[in-house]
C-alpha positions as a Python dict, from the first residue, in 0.01 Angstrom:
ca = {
    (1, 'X'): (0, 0, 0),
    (2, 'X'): (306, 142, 150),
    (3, 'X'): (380, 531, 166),
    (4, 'X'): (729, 633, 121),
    (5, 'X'): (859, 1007, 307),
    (6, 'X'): (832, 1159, -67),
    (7, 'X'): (447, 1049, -55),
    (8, 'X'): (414, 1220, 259),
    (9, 'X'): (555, 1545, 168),
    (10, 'X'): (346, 1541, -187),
    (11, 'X'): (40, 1484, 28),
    (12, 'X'): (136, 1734, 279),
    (13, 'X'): (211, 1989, 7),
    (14, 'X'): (-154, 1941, -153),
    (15, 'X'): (-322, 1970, 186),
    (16, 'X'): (-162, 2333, 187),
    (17, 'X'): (-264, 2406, -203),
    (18, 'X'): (-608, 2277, -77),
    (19, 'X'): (-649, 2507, 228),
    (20, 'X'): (-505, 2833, 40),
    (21, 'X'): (-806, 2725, -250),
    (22, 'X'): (-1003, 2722, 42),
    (23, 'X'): (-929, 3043, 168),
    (24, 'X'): (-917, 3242, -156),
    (25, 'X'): (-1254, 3100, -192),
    (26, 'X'): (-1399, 3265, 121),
    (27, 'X'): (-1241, 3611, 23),
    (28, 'X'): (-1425, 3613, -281),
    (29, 'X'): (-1728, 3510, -128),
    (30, 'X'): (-1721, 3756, 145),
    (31, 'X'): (-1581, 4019, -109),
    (32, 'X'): (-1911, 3950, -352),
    (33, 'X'): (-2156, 4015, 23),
    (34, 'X'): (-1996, 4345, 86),
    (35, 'X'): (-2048, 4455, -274),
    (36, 'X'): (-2388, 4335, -255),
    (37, 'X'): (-2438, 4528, 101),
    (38, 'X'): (-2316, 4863, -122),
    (39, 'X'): (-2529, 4791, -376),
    (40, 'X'): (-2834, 4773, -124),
    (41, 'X'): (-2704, 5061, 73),
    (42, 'X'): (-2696, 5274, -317),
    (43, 'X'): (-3006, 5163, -339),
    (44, 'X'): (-3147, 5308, 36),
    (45, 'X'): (-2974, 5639, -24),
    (46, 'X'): (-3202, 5654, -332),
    (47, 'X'): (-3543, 5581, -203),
    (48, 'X'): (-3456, 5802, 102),
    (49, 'X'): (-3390, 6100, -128),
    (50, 'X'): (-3738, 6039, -331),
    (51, 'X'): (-3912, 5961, 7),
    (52, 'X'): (-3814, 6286, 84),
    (53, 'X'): (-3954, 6442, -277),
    (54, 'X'): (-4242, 6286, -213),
    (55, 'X'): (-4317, 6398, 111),
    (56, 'X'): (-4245, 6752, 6),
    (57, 'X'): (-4513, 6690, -300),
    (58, 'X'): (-4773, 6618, -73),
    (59, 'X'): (-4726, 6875, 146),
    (60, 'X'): (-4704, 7160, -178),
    (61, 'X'): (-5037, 7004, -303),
    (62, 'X'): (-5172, 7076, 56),
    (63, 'X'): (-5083, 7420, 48),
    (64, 'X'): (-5244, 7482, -280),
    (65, 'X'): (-5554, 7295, -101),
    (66, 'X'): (-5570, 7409, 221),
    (67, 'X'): (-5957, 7296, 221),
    (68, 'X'): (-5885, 6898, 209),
    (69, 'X'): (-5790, 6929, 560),
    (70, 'X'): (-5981, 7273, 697),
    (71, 'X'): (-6329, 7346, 762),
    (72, 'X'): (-6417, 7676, 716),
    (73, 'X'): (-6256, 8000, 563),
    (74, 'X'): (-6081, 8183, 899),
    (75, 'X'): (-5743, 8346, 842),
    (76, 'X'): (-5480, 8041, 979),
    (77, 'X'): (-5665, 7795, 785),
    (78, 'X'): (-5411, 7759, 513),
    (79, 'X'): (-5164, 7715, 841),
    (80, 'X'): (-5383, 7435, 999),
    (81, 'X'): (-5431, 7224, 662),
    (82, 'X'): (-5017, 7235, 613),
    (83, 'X'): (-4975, 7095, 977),
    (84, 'X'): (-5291, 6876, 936),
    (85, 'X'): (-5129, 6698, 639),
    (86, 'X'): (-4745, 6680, 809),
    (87, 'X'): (-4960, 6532, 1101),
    (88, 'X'): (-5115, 6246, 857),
    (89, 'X'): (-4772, 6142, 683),
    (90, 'X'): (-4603, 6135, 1008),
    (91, 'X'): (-4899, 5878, 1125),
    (92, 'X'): (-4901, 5708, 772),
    (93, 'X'): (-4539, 5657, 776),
    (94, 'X'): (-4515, 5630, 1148),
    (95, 'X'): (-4250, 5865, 1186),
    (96, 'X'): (-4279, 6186, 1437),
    (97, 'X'): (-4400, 6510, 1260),
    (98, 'X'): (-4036, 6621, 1317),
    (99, 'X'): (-3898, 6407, 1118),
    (100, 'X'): (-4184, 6473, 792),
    (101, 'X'): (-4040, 6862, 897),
    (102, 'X'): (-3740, 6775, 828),
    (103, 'X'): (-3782, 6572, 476),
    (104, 'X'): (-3948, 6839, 378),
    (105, 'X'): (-3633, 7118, 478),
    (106, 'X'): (-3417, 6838, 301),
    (107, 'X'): (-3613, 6822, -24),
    (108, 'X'): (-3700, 7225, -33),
    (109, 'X'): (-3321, 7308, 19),
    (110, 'X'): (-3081, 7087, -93),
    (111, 'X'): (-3181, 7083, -525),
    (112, 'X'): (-3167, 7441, -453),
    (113, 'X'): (-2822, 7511, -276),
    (114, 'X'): (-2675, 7242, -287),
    (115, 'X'): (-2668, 7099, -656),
    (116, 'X'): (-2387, 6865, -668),
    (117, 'X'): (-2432, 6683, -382),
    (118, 'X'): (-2852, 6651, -418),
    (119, 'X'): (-2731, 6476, -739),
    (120, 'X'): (-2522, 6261, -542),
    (121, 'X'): (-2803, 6152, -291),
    (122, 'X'): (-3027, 6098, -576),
    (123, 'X'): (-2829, 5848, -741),
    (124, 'X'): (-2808, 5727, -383),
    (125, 'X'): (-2412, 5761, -331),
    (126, 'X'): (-2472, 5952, -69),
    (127, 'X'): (-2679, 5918, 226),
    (128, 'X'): (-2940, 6171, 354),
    (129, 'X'): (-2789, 6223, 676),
    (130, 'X'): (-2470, 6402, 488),
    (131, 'X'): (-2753, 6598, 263),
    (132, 'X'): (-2924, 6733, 608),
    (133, 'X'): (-2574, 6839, 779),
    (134, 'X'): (-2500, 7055, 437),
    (135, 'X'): (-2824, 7145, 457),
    (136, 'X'): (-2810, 7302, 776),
    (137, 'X'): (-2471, 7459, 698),
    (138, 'X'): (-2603, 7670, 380),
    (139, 'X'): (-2883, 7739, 553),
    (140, 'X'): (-2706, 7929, 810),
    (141, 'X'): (-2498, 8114, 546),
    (142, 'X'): (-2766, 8182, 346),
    (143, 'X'): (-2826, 8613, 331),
    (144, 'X'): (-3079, 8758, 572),
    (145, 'X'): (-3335, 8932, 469),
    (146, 'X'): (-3300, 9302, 342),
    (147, 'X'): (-2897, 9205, 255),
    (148, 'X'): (-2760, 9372, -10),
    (149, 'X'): (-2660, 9273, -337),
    (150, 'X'): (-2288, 9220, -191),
    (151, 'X'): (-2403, 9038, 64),
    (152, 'X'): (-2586, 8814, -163),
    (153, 'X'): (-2283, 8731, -330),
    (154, 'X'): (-2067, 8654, -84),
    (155, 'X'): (-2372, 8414, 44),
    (156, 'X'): (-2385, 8221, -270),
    (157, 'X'): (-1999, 8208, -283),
    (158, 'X'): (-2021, 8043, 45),
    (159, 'X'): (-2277, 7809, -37),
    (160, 'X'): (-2150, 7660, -368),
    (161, 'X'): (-1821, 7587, -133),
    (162, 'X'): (-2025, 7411, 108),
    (163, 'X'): (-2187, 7232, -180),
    (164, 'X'): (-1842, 7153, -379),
    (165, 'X'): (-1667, 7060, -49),
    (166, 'X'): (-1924, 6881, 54),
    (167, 'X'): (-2005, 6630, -302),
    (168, 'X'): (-1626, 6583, -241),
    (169, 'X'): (-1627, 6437, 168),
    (170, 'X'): (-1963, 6261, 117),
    (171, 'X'): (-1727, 6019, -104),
    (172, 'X'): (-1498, 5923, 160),
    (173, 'X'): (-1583, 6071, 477),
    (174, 'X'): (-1728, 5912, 797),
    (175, 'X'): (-2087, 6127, 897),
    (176, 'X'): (-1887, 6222, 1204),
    (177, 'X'): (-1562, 6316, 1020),
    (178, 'X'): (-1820, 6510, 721),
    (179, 'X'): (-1987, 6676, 1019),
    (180, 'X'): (-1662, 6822, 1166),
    (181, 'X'): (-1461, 6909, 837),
    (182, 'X'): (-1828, 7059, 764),
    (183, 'X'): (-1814, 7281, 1100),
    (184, 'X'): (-1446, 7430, 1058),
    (185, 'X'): (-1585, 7548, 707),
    (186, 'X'): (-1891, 7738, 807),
    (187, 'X'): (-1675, 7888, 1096),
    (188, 'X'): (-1450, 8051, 840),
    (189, 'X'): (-1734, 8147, 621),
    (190, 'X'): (-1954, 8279, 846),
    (191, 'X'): (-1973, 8668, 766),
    (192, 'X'): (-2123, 8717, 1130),
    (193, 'X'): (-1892, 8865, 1448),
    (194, 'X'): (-1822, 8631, 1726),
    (195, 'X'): (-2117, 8806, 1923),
    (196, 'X'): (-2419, 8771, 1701),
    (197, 'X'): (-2285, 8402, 1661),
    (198, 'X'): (-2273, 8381, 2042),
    (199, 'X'): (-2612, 8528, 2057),
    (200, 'X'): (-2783, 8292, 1798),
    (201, 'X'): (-2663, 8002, 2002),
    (202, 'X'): (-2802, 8179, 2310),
    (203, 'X'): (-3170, 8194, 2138),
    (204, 'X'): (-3107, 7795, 2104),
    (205, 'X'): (-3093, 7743, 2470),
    (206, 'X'): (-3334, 7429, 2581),
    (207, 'X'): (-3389, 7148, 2805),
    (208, 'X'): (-3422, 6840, 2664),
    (209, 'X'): (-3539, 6483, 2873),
    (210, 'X'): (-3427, 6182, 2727),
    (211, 'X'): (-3605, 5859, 2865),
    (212, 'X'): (-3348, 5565, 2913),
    (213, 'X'): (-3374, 5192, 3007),
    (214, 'X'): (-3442, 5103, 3390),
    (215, 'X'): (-3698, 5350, 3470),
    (216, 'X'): (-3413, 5645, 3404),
    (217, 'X'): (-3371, 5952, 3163),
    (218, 'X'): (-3099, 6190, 3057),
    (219, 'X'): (-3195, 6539, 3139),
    (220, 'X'): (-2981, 6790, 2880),
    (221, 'X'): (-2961, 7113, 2923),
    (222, 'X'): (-2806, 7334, 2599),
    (223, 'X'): (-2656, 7631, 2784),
    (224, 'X'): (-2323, 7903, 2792),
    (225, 'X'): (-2000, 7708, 2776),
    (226, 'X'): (-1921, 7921, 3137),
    (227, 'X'): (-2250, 7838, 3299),
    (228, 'X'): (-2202, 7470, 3217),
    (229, 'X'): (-1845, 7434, 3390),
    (230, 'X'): (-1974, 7677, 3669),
    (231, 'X'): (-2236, 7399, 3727),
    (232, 'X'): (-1960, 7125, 3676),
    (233, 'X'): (-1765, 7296, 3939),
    (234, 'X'): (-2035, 7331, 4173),
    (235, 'X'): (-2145, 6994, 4175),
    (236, 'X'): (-1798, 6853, 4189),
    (237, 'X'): (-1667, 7050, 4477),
    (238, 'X'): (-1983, 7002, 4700),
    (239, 'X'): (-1935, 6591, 4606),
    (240, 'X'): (-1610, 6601, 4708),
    (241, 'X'): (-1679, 6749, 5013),
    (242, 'X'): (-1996, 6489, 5108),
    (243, 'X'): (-1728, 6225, 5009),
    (244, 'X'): (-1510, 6309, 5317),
    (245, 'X'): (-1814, 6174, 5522),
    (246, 'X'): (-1654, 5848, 5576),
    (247, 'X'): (-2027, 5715, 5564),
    (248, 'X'): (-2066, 5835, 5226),
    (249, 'X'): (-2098, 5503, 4997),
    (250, 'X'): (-2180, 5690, 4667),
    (251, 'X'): (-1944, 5748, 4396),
    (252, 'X'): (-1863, 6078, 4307),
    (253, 'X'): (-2096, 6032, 4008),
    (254, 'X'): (-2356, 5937, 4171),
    (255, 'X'): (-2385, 6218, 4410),
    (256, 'X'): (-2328, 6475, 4134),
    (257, 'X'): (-2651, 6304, 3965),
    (258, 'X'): (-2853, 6354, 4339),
    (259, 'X'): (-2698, 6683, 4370),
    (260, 'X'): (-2792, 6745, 4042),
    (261, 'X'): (-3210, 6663, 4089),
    (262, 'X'): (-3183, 6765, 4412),
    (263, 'X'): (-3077, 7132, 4324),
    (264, 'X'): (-3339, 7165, 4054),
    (265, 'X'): (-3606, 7058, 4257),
    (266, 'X'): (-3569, 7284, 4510),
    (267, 'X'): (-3529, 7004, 4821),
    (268, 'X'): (-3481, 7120, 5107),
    (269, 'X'): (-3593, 7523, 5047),
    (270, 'X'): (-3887, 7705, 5056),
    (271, 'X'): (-3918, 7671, 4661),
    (272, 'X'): (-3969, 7312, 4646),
    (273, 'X'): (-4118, 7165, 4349),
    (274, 'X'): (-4468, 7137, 4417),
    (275, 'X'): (-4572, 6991, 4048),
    (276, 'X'): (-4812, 6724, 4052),
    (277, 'X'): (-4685, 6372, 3946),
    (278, 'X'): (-4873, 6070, 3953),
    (279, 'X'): (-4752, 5741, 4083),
    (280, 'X'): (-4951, 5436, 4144),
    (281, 'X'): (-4851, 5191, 4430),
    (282, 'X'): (-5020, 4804, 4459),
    (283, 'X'): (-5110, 4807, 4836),
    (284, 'X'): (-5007, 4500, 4832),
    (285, 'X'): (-4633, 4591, 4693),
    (286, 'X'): (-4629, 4838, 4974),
    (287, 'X'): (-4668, 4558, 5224),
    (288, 'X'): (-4411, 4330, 5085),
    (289, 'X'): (-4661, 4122, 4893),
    (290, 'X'): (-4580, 3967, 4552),
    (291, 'X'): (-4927, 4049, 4467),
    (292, 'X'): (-5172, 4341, 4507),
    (293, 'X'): (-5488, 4369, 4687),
    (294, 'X'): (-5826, 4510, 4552),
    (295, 'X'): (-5683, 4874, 4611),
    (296, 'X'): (-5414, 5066, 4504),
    (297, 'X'): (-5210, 5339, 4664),
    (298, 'X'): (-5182, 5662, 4441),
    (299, 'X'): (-4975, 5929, 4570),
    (300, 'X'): (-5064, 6329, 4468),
    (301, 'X'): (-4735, 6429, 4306),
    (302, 'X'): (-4734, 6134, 4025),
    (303, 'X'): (-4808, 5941, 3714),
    (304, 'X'): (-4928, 5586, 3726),
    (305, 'X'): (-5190, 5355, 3626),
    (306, 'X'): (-5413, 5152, 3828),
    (307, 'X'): (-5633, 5068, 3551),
    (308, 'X'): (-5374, 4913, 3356),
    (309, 'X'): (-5172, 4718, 3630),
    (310, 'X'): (-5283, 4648, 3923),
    (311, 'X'): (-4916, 4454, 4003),
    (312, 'X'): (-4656, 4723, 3922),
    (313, 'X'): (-4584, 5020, 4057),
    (314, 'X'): (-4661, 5279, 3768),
    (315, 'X'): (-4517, 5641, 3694),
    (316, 'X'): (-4864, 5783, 3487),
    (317, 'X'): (-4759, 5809, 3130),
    (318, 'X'): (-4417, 5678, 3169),
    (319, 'X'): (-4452, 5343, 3236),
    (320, 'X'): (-4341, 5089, 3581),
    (321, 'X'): (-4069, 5200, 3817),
    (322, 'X'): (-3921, 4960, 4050),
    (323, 'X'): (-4103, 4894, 4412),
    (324, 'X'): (-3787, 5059, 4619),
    (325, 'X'): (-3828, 5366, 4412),
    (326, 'X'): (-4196, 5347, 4509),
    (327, 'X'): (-4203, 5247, 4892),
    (328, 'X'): (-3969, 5591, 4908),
    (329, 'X'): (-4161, 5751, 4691),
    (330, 'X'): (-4504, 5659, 4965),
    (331, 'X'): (-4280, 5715, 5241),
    (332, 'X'): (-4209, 6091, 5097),
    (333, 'X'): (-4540, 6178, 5033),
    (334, 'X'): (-4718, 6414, 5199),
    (335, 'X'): (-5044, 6328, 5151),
    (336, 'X'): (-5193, 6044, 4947),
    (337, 'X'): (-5548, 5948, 4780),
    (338, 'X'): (-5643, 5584, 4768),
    (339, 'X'): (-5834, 5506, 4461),
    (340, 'X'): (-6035, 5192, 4437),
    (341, 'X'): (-6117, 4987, 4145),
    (342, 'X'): (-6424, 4949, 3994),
    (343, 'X'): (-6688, 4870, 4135),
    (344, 'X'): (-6626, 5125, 4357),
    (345, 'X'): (-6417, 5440, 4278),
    (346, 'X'): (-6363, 5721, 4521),
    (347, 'X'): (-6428, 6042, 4276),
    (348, 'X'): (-6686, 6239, 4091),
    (349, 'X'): (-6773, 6095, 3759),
    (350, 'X'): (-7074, 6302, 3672),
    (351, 'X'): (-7158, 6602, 3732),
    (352, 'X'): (-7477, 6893, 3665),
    (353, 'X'): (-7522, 6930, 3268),
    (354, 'X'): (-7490, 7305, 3347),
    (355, 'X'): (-7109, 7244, 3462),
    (356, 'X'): (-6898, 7301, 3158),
    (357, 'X'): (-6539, 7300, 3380),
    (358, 'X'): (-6393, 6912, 3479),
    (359, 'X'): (-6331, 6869, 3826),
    (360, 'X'): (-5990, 6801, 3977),
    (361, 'X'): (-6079, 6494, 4067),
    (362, 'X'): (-6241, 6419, 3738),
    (363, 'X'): (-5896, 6511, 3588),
    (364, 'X'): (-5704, 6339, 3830),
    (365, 'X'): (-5900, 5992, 3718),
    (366, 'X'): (-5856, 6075, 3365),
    (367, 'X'): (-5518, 6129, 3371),
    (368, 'X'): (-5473, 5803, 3569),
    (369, 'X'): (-5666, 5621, 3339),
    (370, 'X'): (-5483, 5731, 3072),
    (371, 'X'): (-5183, 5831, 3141),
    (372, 'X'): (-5085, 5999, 2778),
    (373, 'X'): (-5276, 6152, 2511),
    (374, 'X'): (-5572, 5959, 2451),
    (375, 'X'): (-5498, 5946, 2086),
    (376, 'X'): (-5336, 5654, 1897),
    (377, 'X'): (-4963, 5665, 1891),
    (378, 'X'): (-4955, 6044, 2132),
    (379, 'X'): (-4684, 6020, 2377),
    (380, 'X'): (-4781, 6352, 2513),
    (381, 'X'): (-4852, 6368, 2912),
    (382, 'X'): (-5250, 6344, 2980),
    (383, 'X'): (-5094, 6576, 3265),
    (384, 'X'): (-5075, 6817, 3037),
    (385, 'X'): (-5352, 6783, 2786),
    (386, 'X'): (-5679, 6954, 2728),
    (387, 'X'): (-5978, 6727, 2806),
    (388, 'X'): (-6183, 6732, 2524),
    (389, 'X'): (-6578, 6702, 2539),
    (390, 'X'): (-6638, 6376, 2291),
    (391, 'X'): (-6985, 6479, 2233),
    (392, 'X'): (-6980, 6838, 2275),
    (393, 'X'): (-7077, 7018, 2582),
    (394, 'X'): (-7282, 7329, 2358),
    (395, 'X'): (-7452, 7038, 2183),
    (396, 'X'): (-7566, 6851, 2525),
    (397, 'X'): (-7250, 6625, 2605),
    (398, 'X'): (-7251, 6595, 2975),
    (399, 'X'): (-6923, 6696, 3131),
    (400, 'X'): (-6850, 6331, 3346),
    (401, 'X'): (-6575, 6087, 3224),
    (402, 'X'): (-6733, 5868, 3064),
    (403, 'X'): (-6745, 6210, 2787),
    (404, 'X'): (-6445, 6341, 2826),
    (405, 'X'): (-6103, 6208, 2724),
    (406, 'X'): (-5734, 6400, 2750),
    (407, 'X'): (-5636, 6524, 2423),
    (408, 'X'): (-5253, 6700, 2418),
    (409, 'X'): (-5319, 7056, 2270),
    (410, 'X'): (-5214, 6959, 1887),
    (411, 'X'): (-5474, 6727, 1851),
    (412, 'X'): (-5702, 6945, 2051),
    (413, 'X'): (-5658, 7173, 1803),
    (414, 'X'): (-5677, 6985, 1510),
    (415, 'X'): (-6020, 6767, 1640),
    (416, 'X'): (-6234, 7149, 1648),
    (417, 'X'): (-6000, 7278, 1329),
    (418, 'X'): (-5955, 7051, 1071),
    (419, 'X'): (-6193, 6743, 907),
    (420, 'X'): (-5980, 6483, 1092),
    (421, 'X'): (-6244, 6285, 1305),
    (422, 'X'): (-6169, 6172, 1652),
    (423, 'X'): (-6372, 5841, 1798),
    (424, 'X'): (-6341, 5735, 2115),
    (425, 'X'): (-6352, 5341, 2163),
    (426, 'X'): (-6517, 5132, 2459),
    (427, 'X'): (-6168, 5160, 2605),
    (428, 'X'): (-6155, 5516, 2532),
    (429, 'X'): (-5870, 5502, 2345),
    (430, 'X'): (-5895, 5743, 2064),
    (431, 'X'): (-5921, 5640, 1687),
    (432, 'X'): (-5854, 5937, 1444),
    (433, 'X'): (-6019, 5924, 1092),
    (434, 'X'): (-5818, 6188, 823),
    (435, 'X'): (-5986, 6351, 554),
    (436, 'X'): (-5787, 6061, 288),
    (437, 'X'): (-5963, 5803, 494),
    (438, 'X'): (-5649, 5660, 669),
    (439, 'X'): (-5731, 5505, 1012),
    (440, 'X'): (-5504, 5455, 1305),
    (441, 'X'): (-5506, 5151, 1496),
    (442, 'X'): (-5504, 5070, 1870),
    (443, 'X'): (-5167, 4891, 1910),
    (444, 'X'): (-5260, 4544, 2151),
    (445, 'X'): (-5142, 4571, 2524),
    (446, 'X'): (-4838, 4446, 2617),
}
């Protein structure tokens, strides 16, 4: 058959009519998955605001029945069965008992002050995360106690604006845009002088430590506007003045960061940080090996593990560090204890029945053994936990490690307080039983 230019043209003309089909095609198509990601996202909002109901039911059923969780009749009980039950949704819904806290402010607060956007978060079109900023905006407008009746008013003013203004931004609104029209309007509402704000900001003041990847962490400190660029300053002008070293190979970030830990920990003055932190060092890792010998290095002033690796270098309840951080870290130390593995382990396990007090070196194992809480799921430093007599000591439990375990001081508390049971396993991890009969579960080992 023979084409003729017209043919040509007609062809080329329905290749173009084909590929605009085409396209129009995938437009609707991806049109139709970004409806379908609102819908689910409508649908999100709207469990998250009856997650949050619910966990505030619980906990008001709790407080009518403080004795589901207590075991006797003393004063706080009614305290220790609230924070008993926020302690089993946070392990049913694996969540931290910060977070059940905070569902519960949500769902207390927000049908209450804030009408019109609740409404909106219950029919999901708008997420929680706008309902907790609000939150914590009417919250701080809301009238202290002992206000008067004018100061009422003016508070619930205020807080149906917050509520109007923000029903109104959750529409449209980014959470960081919401967040920052949200802080403008509280400034200008805010009844209270520029010093009693100052000082309620001052009684927030904290240290917070962040962990990061790498073996690092962000260490955040919420202080004065002036102290923080005092300490910006200080750090800057002493870095620029180790720069001029022409030795120097750090950046200028880099030696505000050792400036930084340096200063805090007191190197180099008479106040040195003498906490005790655990690391454990493979002997073998200290000699270059690839692989460790029988033994392991364990320095007094860390947190490691030899229990659990006998390969790594371990910060106790942290986790690995790399082996240059540990050589220095052996090189630093001052004085070290070598602790063998079983069979042979160089500290006292048992002791007298008539010794209620662990050793230090009872401790020490137990906190190397450990690392953490000994409880499912605790993150909490065994450096810093109670150690708990399994079978108790006033009932004959012998005070040796193979009885005691490191509990942090919450669930201390809550295995002498309330009718949660805590077993210890062969491995001595810790299985708690609540009063509902939920169990928790020893994750596997990495």
């Amino acid at each position: 058959m023979d084409f003729t230019t017209d043919d040509v043209e007609a062809d080329g003309d329905f290749a173009a009519v084909s590929v605009g089909r085409e396209q129009v095609d995938e437009t609707f198509v991806a049109a139709r998955l970004l409806d379908d990601l609102i819908q689910d996202d409508v649908a999100i909002n709207r469990r998250a605001a009856r997650r949050a109901v619910g966990v505030c039911t619980v906990l008001e059923h709790v407080r009518r029945h403080p004795e589901i969780y207590t075991v006797g009749d003393a004063a706080d009980d009614a305290d220790h069965s609230l924070r008993s039950a926020i302690f089993e949704v946070s392990l049913r819904l694996q969540v931290s008992e910060d977070e059940v806290r905070r569902l519960q402010c949500i769902a207390e607060t927000a049908p209450e002050f804030l009408p019109l956007l609740w409404a909106q978060a219950w029919e999901g079109l708008a997420a929680l995360r706008f309902v907790e900023a609000a939150v914590s905006a009417a919250l701080r407008l809301r009238a202290p106690v002992g206000a008067d009746r004018a100061e009422r008013e003016y508070a619930a003013e205020a807080i149906s604006l917050i509520d109007q203004a923000s029903a109104e931004w959750a529409m449209s609104l980014s959470l960081p845009a919401f967040r920052r029209r949200l802080k403008l309007l509280v400034a200008r509402l805010d009844p209270a002088s520029q010093d009693s704000k100052h000082a309620r900001g001052m009684a927030d003041r904290r240290v917070v430590v962040e962990d990061a990847d790498d073996g690092m962490s962000w260490v955040m400190a919420l202080v004065p506007t002036i102290t923080a660029l005092a300490i910006k300053r200080r750090l800057t002008a002493t870095a620029k003045h180790l720069q001029k070293d022409r030795r120097e190979q750090r950046t200028r970030d880099q030696i505000r960061a050792d400036l930084f830990g340096d200063w805090l920990c007191g190197v180099g003055t008479s106040s040195a940080v003498k906490t005790k932190v655990f690391v454990t060092i493979p002997a073998g890792l200290l000699a270059g090996a690839g692989t460790a010998t029988a033994g392991t290095a364990t320095l007094t002033g860390g947190a490691g593990n030899p229990v659990t690796s006998l390969t790594q270098a371990q910060l106790v309840g942290h986790g690995p560090i790399d082996p240059l951080t540990a050589q220095q870290l052996f090189l630093e130390a001052t004085a070290f204890r070598r602790v063998i593995t079983d069979p042979v382990r160089g500290v006292v396990l048992d002791m007298d029945r008539r010794t209620y007090r662990p050793t230090t070196a009872q401790r020490d194992w137990l906190i190397l053994r450990h690392g953490t809480c000994a409880r499912d799921g605790c993150t909490r430093l065994a450096l810093d936990a109670d150690l708990d007599h399994e079978r108790a000591w006033a009932r004959g439990g012998p005070t040796d490690v193979g009885n005691l375990r490191p509990l942090c001081p919450a669930d201390h508390a809550r295995n002498h307080r309330t009718r949660f049971h805590f077993r210890s396993r062969e491995d001595r991890t810790v299985e708690v039983t609540s009063p509902t009969g939920f169990h928790t579960t020893d994750p596997p080992p990495f």
